[in-house]
C-alpha angles and dihedrals in degrees: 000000000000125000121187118202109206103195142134090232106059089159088059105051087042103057087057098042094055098065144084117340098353105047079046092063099041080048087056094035097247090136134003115225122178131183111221123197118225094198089062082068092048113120111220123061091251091065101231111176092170144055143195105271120244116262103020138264134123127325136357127288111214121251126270103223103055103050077054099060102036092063095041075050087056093044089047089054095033091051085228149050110277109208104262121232123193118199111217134140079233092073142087115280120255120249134183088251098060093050089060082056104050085044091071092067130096090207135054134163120189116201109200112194119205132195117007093345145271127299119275103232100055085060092059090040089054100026088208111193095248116225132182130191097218142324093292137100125225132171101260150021093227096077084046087046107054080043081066097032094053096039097050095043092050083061101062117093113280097008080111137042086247144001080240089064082065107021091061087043120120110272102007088099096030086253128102119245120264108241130268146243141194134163135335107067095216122023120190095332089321122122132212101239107265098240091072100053082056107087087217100132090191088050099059103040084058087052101045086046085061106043089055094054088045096054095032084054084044099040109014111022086158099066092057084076088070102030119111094247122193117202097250077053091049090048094050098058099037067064104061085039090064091049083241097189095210091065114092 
């Protein structure tokens, strides 16, 4: 897969980019991630890409034409037409089920605003699919955009040790994860649950199946709508929902 990053802070998105499991994976060629700069696609010597809003008001919007051509420039290049992604706090918010889906592409294109927003007018000539990463605002796509960027690439075969690192993740399977232990066996009063210092793989699978359903029902009940349920699922929490005494 290839992922573009058109952005104004290349440095920025570079320097994350470049690290732990990711910059791993560009290094191995799992995935390919660039980092494209608008400016370079600005049309006067002094390199705006931005300009005072009509109308008034605070800030600067950044110019139509060269976010245009910088992404006619990548299908030149690409030989196609990535799917185009624009980061704003207006789209749709991003799930874990989108992403698998995403992941399934050869071509992405990420377009990161900055300052007060893009123009208009480049958005209706594109039509991006407009994704946000939660009802928030911050200054920039480019934190949005490496979001996008690192959980659709961990997602491509051998991006990860083993499909299991992603699939018992919270939200691939619309359920929470169950919690996790390490050494040492008893930590300032606080013991490792017994199961897991069982050795009973069976066992333990039961127990972390649980967990999830309990913490999805006490943080995420909504998720539960969309979660593959089994009966013996279904039962157990019918139990916690009934406050049955004997469920841990």
């Amino acid at each position: 897969m290839r992922i573009d990053i058109m952005t104004l802070f290349t440095d920025m998105c570079d320097s994350v980019l470049g690290e732990s499991i990711i910059g791993r994976a560009r290094a191995t060629g799992k995935v390919e991630i660039n980092t494209v700069d608008i400016r370079n696609y600005s049309v006067d010597r002094h390199r705006h890409v931005d300009d005072k809003p009509y109308g008034g008001g605070m800030g600067m919007v950044m110019l139509a034409q060269p976010i245009f051509d910088c992404y006619n420039d990548l299908c030149s290049k690409i030989g196609a037409k990535p799917h185009l992604i624009y980061m704003t706090p207006q789209g749709k918010t991003l799930t874990q089920d989108r992403v698998k889906e995403l992941a399934k592409l050869d071509n992405i294109a990420i377009l990161c605003g900055h300052y007060e927003g893009v123009d208009e007018r480049v958005i209706e000539e594109l039509q991006p699919e407009e994704i946000s990463v939660g009802d928030y605002v911050l200054t920039g796509g480019e934190l949005p955009a490496l979001i996008v960027a690192d959980s659709i690439s961990r997602m491509l075969p051998g991006v990860l040790s083993d499909s299991e690192c992603f699939e018992e993740e919270s939200h691939y399977n619309s359920l929470l994860e169950y919690p996790q232990y390490t050494h040492p066996a008893v930590w300032n009063g606080r013991e490792v649950p017994e199961v897991l210092l069982s050795g009973h793989h069976q066992r333990v699978d039961e127990w972390r199946r649980q967990q999830s359903l309990k913490r999805t029902l006490e943080r995420r009940p909504d998720m539960l709508e969309n979660a593959d349920l089994t009966k013996t699922d279904e039962l157990y929490l019918s139990q916690l929902k009934s406050g049955n005494s004997q469920v841990k």
